[in-house]
N, C-alpha and C positions, 0 to 999 in steps of 0.2 A: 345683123350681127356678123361680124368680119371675123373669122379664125384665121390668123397668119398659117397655122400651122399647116390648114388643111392645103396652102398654096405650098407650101415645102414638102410635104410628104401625103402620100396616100394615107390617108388618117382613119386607120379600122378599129382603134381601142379608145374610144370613149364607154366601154362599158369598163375600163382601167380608170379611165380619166376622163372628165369631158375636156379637158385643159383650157385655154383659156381666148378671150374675144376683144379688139381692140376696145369696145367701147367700153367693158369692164376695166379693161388696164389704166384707160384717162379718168374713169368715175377714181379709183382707189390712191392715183396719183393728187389729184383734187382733194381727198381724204386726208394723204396723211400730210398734204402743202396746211391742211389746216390745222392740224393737229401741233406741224413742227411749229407753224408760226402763233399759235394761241396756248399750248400745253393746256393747262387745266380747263380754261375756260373753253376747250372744243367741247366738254362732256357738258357741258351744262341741260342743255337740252337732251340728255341721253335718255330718262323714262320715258320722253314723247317717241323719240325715234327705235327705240326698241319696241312700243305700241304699236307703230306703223310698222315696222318688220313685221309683228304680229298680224296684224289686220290684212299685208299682203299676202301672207299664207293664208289667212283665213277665208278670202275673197277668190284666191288662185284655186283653191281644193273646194269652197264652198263646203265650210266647216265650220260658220255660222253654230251659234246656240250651243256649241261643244268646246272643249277644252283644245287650246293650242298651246306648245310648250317650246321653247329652242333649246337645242344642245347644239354638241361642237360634231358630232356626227352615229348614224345611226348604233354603233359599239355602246359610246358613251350612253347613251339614252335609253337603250334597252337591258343596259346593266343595273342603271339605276331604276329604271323600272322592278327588273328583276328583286332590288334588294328592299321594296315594300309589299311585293305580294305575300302570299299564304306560303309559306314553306312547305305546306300538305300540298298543295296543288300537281298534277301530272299534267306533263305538258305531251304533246306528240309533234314529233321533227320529223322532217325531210331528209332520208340519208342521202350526206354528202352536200346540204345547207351553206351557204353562209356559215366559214366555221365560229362567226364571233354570235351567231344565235347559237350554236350545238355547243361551244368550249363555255357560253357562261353561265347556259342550262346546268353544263354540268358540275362547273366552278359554285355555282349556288347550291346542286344537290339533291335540286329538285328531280323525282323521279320521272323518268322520262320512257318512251320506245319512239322507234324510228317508222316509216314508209320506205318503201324500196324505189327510188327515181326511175319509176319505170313509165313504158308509152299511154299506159293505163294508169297515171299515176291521182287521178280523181277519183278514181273505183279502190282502187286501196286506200286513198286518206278515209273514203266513206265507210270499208268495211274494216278497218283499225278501228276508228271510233265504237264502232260495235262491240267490239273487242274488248278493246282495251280500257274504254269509257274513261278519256283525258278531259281534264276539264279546260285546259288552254290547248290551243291549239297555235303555235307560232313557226310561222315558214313564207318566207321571200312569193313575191307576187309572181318576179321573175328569177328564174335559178340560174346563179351566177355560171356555173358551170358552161353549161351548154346552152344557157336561153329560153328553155323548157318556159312554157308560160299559160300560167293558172287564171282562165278568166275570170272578170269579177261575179259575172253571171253565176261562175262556181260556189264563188263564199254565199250567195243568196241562196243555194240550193243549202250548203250545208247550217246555215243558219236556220230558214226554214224545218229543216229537220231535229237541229238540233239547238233550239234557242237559249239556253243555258251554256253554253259554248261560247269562252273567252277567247275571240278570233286576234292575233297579233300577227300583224304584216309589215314585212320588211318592203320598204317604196323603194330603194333607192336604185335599181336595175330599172324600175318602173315609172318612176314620179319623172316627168315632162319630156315622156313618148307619146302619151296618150292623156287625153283629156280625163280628168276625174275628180266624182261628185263625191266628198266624204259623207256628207249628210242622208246619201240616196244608196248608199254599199252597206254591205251587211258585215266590213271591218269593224272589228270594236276600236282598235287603235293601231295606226299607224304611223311607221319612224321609218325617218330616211335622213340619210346623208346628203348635203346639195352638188357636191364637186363633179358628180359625173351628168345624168342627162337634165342637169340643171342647171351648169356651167360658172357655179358659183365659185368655187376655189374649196381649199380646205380650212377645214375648224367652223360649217355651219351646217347644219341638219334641226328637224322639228319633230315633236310627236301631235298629234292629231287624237283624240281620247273622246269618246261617247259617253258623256257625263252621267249617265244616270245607272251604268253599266259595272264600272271599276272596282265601284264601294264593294262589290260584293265577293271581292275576289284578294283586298288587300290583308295586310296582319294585323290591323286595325282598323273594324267597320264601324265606328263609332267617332269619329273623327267629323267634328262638327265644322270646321271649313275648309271642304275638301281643297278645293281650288289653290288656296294659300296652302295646302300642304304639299301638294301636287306641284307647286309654284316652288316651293322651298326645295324640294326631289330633284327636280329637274332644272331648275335656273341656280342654283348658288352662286354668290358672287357677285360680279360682273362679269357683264357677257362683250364679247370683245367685236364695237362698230363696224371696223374693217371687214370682216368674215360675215357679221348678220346684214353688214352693209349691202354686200355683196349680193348676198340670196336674194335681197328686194329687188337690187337692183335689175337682176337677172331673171326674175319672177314678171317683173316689169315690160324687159324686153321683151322677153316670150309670150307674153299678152299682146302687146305691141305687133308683133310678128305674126302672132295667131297660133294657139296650139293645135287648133283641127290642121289647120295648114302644115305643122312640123309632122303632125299624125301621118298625116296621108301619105308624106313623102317618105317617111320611113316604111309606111306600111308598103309604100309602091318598091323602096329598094328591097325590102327584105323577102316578096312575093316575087320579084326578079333575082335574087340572089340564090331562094330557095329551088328553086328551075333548075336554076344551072349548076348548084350544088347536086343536085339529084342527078343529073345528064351526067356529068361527072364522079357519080358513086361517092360523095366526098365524107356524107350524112350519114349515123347513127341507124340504127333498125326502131329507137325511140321515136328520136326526129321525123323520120319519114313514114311514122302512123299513127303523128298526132293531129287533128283537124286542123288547128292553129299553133301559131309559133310566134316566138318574138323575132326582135332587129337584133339579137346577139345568137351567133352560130359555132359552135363545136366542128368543125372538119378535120380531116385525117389530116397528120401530116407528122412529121419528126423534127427534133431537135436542128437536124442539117439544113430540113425544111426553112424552116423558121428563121435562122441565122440570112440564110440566103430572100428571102422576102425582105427580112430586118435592112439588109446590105444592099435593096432594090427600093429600100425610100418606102416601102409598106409596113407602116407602122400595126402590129397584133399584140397579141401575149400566148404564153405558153400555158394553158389550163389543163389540168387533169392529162389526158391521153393523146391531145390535137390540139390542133389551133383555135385559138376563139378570136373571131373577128365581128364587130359589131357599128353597125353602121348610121349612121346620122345625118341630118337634114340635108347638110350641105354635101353629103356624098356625091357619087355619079355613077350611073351602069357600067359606062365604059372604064373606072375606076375597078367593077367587081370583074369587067372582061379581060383586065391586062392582071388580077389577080391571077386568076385562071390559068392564064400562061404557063406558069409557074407548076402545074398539076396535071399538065400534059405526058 
């Protein structure tokens, strides 16, 4: 997989964007060559290959035997989820979430409370529950913010404990960093957006749904085929080749390439970055007393900061209080050492 980009700039914001790979850009030129020169008859075969989009999430997450769905990205799909559950239902959020889980909890009116993003932030989702006793539980695997990152080993604890708990997980920080078994997690359902560490572009995301789970939580549990209603929720329309094109295609590659193999090497930058984030004082009192972490980092820095990186070809973003710089396969150490520079 070739990123032009990462040859032009220090390229630290793919948790912004994963932006984009030659070999994608000749699949989608191939696309619409055939589109311009056939117009109607390029769709003809479109329910076979929208099946095969399916089938390649389905084989990539091993979500087999359960529901897979496409949307155009993780907002669209959790809204629309959002608007066949139980109206009674309480949810419990992550303060400072993904504001497109918390604005359309709210926007729907379903009664909600929050967790505090703190370094301990497993031991308050555990004793909120107690609490407050929600019956959804929906919050990002990894938190955009700062990177903060909820093992999966954690949903099995709180599943375990609490089985009657409608778990909804945001992938899209998360989905194709790290390997992951749908079928073998204790997610009830999970939606992601493809454009960032799946390097799909925009307008493709999927939900992932535990069939036997759902019924018991919609506004209508008596809904004799689920699937086809679930299918009518989530796919309306036509769904647009280009963008579902894309995710397979790109679901492909990364198989191709290996995802233990993209794992490790992110785990190797982010385990080197965190080092020298810490030597540096750069990290959070959170970040630096939580056992594990993800590939996305919050560090201190100002607006002036920032400008002057931006103006030094290092590509970030400006998140919350700091910088958030997040790093990807084809990164390099000596890329996060001339960062550093910069924070002398």
């Amino acid at each position: 997989m070739k990123f032009p980009i990462s040859k032009k700039y220090i390229y630290f914001d793919s948790a912004r964007s994963g932006g984009m790979y030659q070999e994608l850009l000749y699949w989608r030129k191939k696309h619409d060559n055939l589109f311009l020169n056939k117009g109607s008859q390029f769709r003809f075969n479109y329910d076979d290959f929208i099946e095969d989009v399916r089938n390649g999430v389905t084989d990539f997450f091993n979500s087999q035997n359960n529901f897979v769905f496409l949307t155009n990205s993780f907002s669209v799909g959790f809204n629309s989820l959002l608007s066949i559950l139980n109206p009674n239902l309480k949810f419990l959020l992550i303060k400072d979430d993904y504001p497109s889980i918390i604005d359309k909890v709210r926007i729907n009116r379903f009664k909600h409370d929050f967790v505090e993003n703190t370094f301990d932030l497993e031991e308050k989702i555990i004793k909120k529950i107690e609490i407050f006793k929600p019956q959804v539980l929906a919050i990002s695997i990894v938190q955009y913010l700062n990177g903060v990152y909820l093992n999966l080993d954690f949903f099995n604890k709180i599943k375990s404990k609490y089985p009657e708990l409608l778990i909804i997980a945001d992938g899209t920080q998360f989905c194709g960093t790290k390997s992951f078994d749908f079928n073998s997690s204790a997610i009830d359902i999970l939606i992601s957006s493809g454009y960032k560490w799946l390097y799909s572009g925009y307008g493709n995301g999927f939900l992932l749904i535990k069939k036997n789970f759902i019924r018991n939580f919609l506004k209508n549990s008596d809904i004799k085929n689920l699937e086809k209603f679930l299918s009518g929720t989530f796919e309306p329309g036509n769904l647009d080749t280009l963008s579902f094109g894309s995710l397979l295609f790109s679901i492909n590659m990364i198989s191709k390439y290996g995802i233990d193999k993209i794992e490790k090497k992110v785990n190797s930058l982010s385990n080197y970055a965190y080092k020298k984030f810490n030597v540096y004082n750069l990290l959070d009192y959170q970040t630096i007393n939580r056992q594990r972490h993800s590939n996305i980092f919050n560090i201190k820095g100002n607006k002036l900061l920032y400008k002057k990186l931006i103006k030094n070809q290092i590509i970030c973003s400006i998140r919350g209080s700091g910088i958030r710089v997040s790093f990807n396969f084809y990164n390099k150490k000596k890329e996060i050492d001339y960062l550093l520079k910069f924070f002398k």
